[in-house]
N, CA, C and O of each residue as an XYZ file, in Angstrom:
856
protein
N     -36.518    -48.370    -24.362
C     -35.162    -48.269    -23.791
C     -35.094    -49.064    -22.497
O     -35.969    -48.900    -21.648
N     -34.130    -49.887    -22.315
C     -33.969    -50.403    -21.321
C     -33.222    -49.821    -20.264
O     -32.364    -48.946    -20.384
N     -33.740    -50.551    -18.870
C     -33.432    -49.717    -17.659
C     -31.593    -49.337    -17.683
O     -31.118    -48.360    -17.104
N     -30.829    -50.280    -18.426
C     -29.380    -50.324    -17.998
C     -29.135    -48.799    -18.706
O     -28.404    -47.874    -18.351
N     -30.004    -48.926    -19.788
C     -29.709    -47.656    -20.933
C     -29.927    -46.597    -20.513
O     -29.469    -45.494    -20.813
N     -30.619    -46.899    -19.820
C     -31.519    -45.205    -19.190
C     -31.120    -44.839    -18.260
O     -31.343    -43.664    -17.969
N     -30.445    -45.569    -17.479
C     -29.234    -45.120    -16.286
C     -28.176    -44.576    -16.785
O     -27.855    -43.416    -16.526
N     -27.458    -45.412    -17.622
C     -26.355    -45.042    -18.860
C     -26.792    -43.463    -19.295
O     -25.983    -42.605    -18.944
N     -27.870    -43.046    -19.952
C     -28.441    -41.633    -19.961
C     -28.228    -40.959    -19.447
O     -27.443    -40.051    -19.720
N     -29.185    -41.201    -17.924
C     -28.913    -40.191    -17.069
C     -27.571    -39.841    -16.171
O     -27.481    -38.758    -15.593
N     -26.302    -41.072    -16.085
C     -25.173    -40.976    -16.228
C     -24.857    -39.698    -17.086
O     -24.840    -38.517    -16.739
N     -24.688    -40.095    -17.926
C     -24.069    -38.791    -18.736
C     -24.878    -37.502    -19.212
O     -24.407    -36.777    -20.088
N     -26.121    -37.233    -18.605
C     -26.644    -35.897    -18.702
C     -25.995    -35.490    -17.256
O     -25.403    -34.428    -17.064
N     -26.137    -36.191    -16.575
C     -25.436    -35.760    -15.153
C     -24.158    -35.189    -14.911
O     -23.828    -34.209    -14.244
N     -23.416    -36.114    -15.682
C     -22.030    -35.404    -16.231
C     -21.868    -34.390    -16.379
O     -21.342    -33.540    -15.660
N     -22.612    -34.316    -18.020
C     -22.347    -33.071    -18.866
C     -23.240    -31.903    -17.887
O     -22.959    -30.741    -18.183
N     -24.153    -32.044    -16.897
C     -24.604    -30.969    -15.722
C     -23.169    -30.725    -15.378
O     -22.422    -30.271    -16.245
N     -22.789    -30.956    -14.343
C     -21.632    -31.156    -13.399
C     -20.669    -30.184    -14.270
O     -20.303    -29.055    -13.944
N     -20.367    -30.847    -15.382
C     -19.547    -30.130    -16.365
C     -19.595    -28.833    -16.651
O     -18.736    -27.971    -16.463
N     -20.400    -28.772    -17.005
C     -21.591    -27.354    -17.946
C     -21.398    -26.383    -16.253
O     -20.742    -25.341    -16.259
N     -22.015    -26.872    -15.005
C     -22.086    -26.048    -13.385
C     -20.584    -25.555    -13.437
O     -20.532    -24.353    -13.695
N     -18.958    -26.336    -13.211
C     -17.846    -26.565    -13.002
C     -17.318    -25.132    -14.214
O     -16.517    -24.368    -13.676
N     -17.643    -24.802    -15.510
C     -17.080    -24.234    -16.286
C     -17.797    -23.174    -16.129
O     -17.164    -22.138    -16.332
N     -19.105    -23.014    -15.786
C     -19.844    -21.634    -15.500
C     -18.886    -21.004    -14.222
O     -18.283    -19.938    -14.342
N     -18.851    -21.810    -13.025
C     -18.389    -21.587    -11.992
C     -16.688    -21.082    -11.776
O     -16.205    -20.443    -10.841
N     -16.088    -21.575    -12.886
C     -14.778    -21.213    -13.351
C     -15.172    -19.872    -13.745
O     -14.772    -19.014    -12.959
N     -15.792    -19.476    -14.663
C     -15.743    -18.195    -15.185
C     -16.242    -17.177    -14.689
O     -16.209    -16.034    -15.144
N     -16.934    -17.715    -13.322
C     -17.653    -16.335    -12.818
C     -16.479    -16.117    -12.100
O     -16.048    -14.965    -12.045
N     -15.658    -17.372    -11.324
C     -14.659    -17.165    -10.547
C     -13.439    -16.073    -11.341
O     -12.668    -15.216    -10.910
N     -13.685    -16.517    -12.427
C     -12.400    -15.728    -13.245
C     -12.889    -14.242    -13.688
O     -12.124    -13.332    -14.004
N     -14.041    -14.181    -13.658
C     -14.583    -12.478    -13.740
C     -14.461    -11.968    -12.582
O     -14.338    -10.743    -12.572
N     -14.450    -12.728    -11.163
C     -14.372    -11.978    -10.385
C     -12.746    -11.648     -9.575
O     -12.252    -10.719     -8.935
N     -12.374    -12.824     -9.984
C     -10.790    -12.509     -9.986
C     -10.555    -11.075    -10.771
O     -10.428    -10.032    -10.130
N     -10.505    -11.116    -12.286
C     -10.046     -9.988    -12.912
C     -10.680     -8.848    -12.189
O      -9.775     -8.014    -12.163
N     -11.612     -8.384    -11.647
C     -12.284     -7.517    -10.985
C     -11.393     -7.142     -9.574
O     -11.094     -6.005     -9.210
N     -11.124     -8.162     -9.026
C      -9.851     -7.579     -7.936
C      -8.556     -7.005     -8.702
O      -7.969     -6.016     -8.263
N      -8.178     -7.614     -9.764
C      -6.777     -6.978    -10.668
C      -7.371     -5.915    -10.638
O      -7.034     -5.085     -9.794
N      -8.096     -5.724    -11.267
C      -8.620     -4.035    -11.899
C      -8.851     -3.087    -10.394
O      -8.727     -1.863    -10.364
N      -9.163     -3.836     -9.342
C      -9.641     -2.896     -8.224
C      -7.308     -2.460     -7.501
O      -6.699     -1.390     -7.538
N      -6.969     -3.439     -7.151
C      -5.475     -3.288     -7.130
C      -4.818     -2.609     -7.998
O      -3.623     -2.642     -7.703
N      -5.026     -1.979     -8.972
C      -4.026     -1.789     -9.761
C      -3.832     -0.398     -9.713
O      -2.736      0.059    -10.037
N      -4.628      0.240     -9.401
C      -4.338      1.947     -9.150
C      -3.421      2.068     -7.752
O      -2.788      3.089     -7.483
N      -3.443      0.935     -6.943
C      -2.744      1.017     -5.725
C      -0.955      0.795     -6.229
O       0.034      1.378     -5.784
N      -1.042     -0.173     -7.209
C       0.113     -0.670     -7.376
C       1.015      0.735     -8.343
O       2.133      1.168     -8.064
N       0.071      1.226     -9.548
C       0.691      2.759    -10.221
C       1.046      3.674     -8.883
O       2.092      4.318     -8.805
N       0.041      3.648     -7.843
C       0.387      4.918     -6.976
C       1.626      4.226     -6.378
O       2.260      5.105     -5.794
N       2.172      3.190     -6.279
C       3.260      2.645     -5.277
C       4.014      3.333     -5.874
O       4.795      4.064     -5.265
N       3.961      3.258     -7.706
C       5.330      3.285     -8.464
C       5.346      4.899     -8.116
O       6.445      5.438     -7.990
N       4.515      5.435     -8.008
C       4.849      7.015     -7.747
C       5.172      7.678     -6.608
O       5.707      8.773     -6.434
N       4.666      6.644     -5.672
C       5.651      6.434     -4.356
C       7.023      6.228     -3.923
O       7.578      6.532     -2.867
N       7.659      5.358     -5.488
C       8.782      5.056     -5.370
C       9.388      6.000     -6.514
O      10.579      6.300     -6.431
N       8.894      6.306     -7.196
C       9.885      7.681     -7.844
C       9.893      8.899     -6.851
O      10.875      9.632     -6.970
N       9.021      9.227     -5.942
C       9.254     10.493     -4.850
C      10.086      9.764     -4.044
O      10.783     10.536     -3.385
N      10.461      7.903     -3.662
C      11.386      8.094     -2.164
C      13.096      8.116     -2.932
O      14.166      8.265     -2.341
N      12.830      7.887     -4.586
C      14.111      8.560     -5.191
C      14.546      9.427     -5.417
O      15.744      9.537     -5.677
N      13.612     10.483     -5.397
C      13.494     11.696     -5.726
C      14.252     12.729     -4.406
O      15.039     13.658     -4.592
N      13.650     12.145     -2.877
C      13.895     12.652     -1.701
C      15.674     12.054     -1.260
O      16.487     12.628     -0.536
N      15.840     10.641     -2.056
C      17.054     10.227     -1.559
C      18.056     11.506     -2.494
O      18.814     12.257     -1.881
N      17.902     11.570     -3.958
C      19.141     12.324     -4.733
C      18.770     13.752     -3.599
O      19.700     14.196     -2.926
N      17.884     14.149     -3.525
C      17.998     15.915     -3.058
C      18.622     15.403     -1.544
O      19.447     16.242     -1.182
N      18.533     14.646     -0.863
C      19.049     14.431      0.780
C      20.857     14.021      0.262
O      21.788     14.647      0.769
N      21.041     13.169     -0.539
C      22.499     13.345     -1.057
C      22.868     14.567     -1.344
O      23.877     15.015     -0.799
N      22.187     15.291     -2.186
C      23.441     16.732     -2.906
C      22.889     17.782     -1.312
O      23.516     18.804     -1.034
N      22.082     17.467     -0.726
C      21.951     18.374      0.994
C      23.419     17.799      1.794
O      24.511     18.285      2.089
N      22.982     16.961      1.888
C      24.226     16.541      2.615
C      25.639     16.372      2.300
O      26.570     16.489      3.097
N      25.676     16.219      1.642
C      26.989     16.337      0.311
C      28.111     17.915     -0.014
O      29.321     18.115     -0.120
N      26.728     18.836     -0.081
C      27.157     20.273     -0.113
C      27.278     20.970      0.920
O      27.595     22.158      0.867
N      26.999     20.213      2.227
C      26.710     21.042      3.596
C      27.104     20.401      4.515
O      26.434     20.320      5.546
N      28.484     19.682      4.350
C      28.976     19.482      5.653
C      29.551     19.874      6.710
O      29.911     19.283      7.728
N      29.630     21.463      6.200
C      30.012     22.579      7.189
C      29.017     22.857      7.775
O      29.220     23.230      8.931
N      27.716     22.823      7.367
C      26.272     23.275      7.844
C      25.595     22.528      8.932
O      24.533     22.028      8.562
N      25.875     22.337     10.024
C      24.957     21.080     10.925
C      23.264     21.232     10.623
O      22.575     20.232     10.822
N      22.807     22.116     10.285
C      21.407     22.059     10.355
C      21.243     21.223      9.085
O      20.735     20.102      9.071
N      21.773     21.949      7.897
C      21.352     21.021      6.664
C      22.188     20.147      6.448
O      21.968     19.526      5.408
N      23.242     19.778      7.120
C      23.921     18.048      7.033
C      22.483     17.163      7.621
O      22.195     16.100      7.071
N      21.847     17.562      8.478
C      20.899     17.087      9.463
C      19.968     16.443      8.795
O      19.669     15.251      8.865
N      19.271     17.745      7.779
C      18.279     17.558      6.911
C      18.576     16.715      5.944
O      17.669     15.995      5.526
N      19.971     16.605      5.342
C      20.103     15.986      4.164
C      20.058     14.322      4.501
O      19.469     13.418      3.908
N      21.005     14.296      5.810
C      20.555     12.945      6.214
C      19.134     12.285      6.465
O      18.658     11.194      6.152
N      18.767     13.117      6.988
C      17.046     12.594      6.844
C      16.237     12.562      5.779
O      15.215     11.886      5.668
N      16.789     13.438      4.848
C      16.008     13.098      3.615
C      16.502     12.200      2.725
O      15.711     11.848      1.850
N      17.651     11.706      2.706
C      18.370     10.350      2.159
C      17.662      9.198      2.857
O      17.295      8.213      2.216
N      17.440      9.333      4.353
C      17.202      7.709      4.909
C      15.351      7.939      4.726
O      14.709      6.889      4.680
N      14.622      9.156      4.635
C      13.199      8.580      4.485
C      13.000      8.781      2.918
O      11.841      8.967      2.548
N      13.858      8.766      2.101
C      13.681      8.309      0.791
C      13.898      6.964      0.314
O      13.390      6.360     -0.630
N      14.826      6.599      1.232
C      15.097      5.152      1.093
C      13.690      4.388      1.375
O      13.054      3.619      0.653
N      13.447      4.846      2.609
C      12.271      4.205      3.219
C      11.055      4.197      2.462
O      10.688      3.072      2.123
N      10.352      5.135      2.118
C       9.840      5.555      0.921
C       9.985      4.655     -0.088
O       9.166      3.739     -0.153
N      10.803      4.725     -0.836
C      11.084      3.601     -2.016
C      10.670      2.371     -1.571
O       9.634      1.769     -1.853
N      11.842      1.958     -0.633
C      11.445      0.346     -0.222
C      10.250     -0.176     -0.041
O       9.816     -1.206     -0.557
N       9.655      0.620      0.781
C       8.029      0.404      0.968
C       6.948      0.331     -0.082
O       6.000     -0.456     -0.081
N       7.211      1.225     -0.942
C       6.497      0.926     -2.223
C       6.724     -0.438     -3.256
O       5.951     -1.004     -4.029
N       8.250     -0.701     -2.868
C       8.295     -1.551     -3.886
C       8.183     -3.130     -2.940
O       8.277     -4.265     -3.408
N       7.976     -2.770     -1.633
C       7.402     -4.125     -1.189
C       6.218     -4.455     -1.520
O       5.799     -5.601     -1.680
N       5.507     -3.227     -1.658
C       4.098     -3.649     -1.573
C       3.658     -3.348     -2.944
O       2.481     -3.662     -3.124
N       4.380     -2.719     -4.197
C       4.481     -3.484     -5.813
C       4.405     -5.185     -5.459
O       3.444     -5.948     -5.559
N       5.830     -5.453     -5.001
C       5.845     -6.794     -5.247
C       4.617     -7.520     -4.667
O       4.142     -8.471     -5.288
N       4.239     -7.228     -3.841
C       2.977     -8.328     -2.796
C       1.610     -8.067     -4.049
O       0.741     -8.939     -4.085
N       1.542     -7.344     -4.632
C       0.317     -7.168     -5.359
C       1.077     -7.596     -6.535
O       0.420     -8.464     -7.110
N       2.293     -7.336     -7.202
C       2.371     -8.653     -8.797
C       2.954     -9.539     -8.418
O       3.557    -10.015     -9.380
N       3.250    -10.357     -7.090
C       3.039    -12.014     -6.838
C       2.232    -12.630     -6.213
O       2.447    -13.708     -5.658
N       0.952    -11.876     -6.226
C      -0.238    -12.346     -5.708
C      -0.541    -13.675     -6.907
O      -0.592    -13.529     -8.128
N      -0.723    -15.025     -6.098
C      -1.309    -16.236     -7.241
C      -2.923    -15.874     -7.339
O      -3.625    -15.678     -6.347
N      -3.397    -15.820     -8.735
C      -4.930    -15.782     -8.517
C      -5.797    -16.869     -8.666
O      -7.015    -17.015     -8.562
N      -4.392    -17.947     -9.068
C      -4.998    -19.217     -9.498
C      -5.019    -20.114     -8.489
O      -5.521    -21.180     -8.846
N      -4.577    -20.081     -7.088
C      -4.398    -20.136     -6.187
C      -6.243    -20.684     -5.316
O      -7.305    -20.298     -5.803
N      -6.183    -21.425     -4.274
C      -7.190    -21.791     -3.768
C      -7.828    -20.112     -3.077
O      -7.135    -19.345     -2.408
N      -9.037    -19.917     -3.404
C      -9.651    -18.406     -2.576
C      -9.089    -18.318     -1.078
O      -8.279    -17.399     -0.960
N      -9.299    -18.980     -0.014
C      -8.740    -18.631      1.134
C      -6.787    -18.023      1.038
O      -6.237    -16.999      1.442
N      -6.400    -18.943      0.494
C      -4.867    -18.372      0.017
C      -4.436    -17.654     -0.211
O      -3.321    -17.245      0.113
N      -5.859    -16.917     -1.418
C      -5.574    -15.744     -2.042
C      -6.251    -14.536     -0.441
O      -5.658    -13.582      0.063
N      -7.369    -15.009     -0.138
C      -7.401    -14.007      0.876
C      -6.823    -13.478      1.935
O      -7.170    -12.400      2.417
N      -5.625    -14.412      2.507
C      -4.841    -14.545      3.555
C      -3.479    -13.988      2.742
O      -2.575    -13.757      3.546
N      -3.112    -13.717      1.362
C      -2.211    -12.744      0.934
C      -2.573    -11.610      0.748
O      -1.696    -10.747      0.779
N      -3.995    -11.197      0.486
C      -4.582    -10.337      0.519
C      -4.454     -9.106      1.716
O      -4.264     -7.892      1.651
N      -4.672    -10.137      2.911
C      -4.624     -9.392      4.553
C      -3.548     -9.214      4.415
O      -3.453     -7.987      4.417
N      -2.285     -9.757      4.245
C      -1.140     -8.999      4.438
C      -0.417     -8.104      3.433
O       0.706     -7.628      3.599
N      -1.284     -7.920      2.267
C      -1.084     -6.731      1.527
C      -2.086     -5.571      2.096
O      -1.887     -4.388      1.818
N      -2.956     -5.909      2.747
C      -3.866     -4.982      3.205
C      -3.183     -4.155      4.770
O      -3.163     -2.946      4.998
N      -2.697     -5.233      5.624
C      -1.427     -4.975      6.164
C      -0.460     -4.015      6.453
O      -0.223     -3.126      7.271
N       0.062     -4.610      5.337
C       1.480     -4.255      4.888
C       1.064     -2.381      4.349
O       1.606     -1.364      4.783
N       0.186     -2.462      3.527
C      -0.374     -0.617      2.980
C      -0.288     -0.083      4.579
O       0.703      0.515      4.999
N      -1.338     -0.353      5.319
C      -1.449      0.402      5.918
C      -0.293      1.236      6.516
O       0.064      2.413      6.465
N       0.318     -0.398      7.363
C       1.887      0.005      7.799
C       3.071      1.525      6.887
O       3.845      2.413      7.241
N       2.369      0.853      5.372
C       3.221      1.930      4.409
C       2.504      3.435      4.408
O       3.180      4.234      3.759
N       1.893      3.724      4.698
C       0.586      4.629      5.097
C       1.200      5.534      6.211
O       1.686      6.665      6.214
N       0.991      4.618      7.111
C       1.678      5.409      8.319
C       2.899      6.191      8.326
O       3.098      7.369      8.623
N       4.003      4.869      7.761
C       5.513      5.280      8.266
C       5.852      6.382      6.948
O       6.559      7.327      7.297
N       5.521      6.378      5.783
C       5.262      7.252      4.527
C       4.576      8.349      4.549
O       4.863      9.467      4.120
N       3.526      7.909      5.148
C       2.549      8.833      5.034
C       2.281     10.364      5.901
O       2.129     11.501      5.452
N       2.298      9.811      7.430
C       1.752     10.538      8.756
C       3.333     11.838      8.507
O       3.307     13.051      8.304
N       4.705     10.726      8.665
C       5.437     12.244      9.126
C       5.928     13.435      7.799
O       6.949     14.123      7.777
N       4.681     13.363      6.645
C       4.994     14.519      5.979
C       4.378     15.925      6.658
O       4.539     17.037      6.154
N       3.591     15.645      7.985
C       3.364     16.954      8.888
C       4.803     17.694      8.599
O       4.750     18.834      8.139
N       6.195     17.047      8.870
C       6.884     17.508      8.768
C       8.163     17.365      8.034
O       9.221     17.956      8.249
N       7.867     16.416      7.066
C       8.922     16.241      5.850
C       9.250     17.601      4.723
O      10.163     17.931      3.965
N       8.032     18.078      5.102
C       8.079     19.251      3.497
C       8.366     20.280      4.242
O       8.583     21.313      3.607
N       8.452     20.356      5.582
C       9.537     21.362      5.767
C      11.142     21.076      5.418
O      11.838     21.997      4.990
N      11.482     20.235      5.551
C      12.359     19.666      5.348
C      12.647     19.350      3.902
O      13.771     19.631      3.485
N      11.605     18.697      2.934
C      12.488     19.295      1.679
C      12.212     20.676      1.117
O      12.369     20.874     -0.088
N      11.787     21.697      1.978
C      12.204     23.281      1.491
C      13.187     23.597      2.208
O      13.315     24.819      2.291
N      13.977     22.978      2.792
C      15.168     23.139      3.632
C      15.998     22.721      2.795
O      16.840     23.462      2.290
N      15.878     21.388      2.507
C      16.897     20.793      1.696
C      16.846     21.505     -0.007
O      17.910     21.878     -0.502
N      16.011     21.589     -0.512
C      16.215     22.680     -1.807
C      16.850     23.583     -1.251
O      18.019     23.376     -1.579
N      16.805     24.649     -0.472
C      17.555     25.494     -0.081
C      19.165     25.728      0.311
O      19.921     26.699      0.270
N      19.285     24.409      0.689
C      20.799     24.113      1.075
C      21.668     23.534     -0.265
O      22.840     23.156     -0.241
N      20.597     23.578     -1.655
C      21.351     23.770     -2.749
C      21.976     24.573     -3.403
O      22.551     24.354     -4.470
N      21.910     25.610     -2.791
C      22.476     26.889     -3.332
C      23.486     27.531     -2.314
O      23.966     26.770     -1.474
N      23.859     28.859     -2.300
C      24.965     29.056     -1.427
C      24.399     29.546     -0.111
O      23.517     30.382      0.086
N      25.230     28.709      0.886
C      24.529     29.252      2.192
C      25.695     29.873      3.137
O      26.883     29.633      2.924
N      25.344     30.508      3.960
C      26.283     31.022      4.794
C      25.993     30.629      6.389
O      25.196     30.993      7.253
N      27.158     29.621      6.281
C      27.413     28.576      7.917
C      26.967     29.435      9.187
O      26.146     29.069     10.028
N      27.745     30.794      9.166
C      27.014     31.361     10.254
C      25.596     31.754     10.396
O      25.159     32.081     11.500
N      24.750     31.738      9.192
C      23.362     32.339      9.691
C      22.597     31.202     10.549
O      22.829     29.994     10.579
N      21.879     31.748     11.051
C      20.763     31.071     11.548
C      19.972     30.742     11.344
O      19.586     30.932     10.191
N      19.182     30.064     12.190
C      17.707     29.108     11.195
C      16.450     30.237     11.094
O      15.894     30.080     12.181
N      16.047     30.806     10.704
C      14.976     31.342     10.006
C      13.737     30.693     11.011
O      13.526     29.484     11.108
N      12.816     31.969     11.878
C      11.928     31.492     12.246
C      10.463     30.891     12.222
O       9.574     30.577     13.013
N      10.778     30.916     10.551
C       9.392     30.234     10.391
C       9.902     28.657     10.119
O       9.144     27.687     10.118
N      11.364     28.609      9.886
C      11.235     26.634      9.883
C      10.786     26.599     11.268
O       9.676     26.075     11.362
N      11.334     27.025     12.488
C      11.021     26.373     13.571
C       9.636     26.552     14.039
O       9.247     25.652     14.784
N       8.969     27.302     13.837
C       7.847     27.222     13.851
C       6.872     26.108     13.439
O       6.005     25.482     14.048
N       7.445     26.091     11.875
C       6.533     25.222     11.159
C       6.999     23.596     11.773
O       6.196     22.695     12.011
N       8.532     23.518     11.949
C       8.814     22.252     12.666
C       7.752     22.015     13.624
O       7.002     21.064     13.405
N       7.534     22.896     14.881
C       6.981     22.571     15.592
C       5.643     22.644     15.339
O       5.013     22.410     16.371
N       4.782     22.922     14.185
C       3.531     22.625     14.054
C       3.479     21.231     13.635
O       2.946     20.253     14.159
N       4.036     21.346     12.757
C       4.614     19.597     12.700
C       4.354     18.752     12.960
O       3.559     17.911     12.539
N       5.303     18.868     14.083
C       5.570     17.339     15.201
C       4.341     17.359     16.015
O       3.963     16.292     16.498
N       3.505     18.702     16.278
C       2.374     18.752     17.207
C       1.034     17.948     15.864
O       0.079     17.256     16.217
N       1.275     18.210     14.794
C       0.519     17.772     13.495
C       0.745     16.015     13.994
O       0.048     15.416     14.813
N       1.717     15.560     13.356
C       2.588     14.247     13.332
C       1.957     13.560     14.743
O       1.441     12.459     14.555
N       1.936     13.959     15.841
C       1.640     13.046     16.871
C       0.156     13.339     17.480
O      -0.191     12.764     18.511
N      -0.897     14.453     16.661
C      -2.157     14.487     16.519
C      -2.416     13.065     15.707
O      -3.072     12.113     16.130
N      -1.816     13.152     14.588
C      -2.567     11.802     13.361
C      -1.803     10.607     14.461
O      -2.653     10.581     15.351
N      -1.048      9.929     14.762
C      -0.479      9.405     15.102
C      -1.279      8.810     16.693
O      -1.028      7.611     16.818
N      -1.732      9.095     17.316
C      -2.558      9.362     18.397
C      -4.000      9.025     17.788
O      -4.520      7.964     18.133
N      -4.724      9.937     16.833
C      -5.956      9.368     16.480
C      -5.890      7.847     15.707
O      -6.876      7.109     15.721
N      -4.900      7.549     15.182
C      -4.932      6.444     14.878
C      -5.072      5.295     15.509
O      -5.664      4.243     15.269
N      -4.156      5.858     16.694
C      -3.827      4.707     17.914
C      -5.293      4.509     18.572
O      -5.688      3.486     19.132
N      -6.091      5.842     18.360
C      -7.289      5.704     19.445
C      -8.131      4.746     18.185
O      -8.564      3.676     18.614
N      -8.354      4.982     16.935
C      -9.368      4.406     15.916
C      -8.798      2.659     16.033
O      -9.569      1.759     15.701
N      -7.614      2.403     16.457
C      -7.512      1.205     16.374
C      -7.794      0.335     17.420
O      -8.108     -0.856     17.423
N      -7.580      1.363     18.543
C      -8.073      0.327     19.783
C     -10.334      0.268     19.966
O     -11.182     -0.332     20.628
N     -10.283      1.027     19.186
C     -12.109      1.077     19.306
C     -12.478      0.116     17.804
O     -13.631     -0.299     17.689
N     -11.687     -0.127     16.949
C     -11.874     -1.288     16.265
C     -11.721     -3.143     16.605
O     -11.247     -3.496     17.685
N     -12.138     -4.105     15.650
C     -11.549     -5.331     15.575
C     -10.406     -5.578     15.707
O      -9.687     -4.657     15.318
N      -9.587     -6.929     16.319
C      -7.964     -6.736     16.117
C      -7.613     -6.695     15.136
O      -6.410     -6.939     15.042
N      -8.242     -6.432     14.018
C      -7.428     -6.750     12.554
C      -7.633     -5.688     11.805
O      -7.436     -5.816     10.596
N      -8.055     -4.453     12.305
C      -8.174     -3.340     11.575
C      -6.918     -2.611     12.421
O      -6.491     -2.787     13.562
N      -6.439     -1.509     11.086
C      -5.446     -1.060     11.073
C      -5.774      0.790     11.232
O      -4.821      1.568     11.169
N      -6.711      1.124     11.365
C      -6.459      2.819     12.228
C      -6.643      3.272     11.103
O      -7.666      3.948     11.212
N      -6.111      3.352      9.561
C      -6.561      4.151      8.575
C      -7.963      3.571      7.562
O      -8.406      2.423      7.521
N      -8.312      4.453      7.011
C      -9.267      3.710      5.736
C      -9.061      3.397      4.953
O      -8.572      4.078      4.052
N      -9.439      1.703      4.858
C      -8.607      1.421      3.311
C      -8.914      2.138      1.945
O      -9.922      2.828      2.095
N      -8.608      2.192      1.166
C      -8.890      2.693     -0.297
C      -9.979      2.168     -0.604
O     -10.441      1.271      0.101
N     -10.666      2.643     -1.795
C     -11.874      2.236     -2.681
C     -11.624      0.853     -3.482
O     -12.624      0.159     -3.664
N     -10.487      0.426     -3.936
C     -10.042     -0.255     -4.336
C      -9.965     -1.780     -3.515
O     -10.616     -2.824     -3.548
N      -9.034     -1.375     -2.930
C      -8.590     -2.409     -1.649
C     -10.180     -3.013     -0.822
O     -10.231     -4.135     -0.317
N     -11.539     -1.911     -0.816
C     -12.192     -2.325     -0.800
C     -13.256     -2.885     -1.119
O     -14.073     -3.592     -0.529
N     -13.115     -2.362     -2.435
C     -13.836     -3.458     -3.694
C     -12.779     -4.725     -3.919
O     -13.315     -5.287     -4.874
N     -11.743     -5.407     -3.641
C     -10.951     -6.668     -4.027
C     -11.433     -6.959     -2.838
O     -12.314     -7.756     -3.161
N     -11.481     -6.880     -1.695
C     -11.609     -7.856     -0.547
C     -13.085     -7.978     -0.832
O     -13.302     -9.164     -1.076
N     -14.313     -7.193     -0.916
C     -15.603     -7.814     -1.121
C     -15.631     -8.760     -2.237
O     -15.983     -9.928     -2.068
N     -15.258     -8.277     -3.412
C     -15.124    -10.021     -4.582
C     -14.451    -11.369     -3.692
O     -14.937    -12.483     -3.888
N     -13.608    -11.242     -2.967
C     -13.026    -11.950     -2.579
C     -13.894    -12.805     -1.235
O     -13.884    -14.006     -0.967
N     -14.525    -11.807     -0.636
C     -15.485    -11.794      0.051
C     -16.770    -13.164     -0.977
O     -17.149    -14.332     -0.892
N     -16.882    -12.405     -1.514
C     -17.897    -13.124     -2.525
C     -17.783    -14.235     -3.086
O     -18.705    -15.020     -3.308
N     -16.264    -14.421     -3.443
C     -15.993    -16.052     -4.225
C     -15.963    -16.724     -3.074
O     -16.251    -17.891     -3.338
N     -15.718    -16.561     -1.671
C     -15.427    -17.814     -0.391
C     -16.837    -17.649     -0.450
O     -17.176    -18.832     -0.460
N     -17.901    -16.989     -0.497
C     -19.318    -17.417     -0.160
C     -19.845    -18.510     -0.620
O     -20.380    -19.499     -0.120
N     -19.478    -17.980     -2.158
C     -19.830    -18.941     -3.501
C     -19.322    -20.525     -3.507
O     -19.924    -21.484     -3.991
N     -18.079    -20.516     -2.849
C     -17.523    -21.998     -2.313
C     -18.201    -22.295     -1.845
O     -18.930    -22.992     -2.551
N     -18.766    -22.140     -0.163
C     -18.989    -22.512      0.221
C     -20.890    -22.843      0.335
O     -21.576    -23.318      1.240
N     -21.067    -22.573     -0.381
C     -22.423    -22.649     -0.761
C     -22.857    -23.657     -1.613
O     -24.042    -23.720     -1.942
């Protein structure tokens, strides 16, 4: 074999290397992609059940408020349970959407930098969703209650106010430790713990920028 030939050869074993490396490397990339879907996706069902309870809190804060506009305490309640049902909803279905328009086909840094702001964005939904049910569920046993017949002159019953005020003393305990867990963290941590999930997708993700760059 002559030398031109044998270059010509190793030309195209070189190739078909390159080739053969490029399609392995696709598919590990693509196993480890699907491995973040699968780690996201219990986050994204719990959103949707997030967003059937901030519908759930808006109809009962309508027929509260609706049936009790003679009532200032439960006009009160009903309004608040209409606007943090709204809130509720919305929030879930922002952060549905940020997890099914995530590109996976997308360059890895891209995908990781949508990632942080779905990682973000939860927490944020965490908090404002999450922290003031210290004292939401007093409030929807208030608001069930103001479905039935009430009488304008009674008074408030001393275990709501009680429990209100365990509450709000609850509500600005979590609210406070958070503030303290975030200032003794990195700037980019957010005060709660992410999920099991959320932290199995950022280590794959973790893992394919290694693999680039290596």
């Amino acid at each position: 074999m002559e030398l031109d030939e044998l270059k010509a050869a190793w030309q195209v074993l070189g190739d078909r290397l390159e080739r053969q490396e490029a399609i392995q490397w696709q598919l590990l990339r693509d196993r480890k992609l699907d491995r973040v879907r699968a780690s996201v996706r219990p986050l994204f069902w719990g959103q949707a059940l997030q967003a059937m309870l901030g519908i759930g809190l808006l109809v009962l804060g309508v027929a509260c408020w609706g049936r009790n506009t003679d009532v200032p305490g439960l006009f009160a309640t009903g309004i608040v349970l209409h606007a943090f049902g709204v809130v509720t909803m919305v929030m879930a279905f922002i952060t549905m959407g940020l997890i099914g328009t995530m590109d996976y086909t997308a360059p890895v840094l891209k995908i990781q930098k949508r990632f942080a702001l779905l990682r973000r964005f939860h927490a944020i939904n965490a908090t404002v969703c999450g922290a003031p049910w210290w004292v939401m569920w007093v409030l929807v046993v208030v608001g069930f209650a103001g479905l039935g017949p009430v009488d304008p002159a009674a008074g408030t019953p001393a275990w709501i106010t009680w429990s209100l005020a365990l509450g709000i003393a609850g509500f600005l305990g979590t609210v406070g430790v958070l503030h303290w867990r975030r200032t003794r963290r990195p700037p980019t941590a957010t005060g709660w713990e992410e999920s099991r999930g959320i932290r199995r997708a950022r280590a794959q993700l973790e893992e394919i920028a290694r693999f680039e760059r290596e």
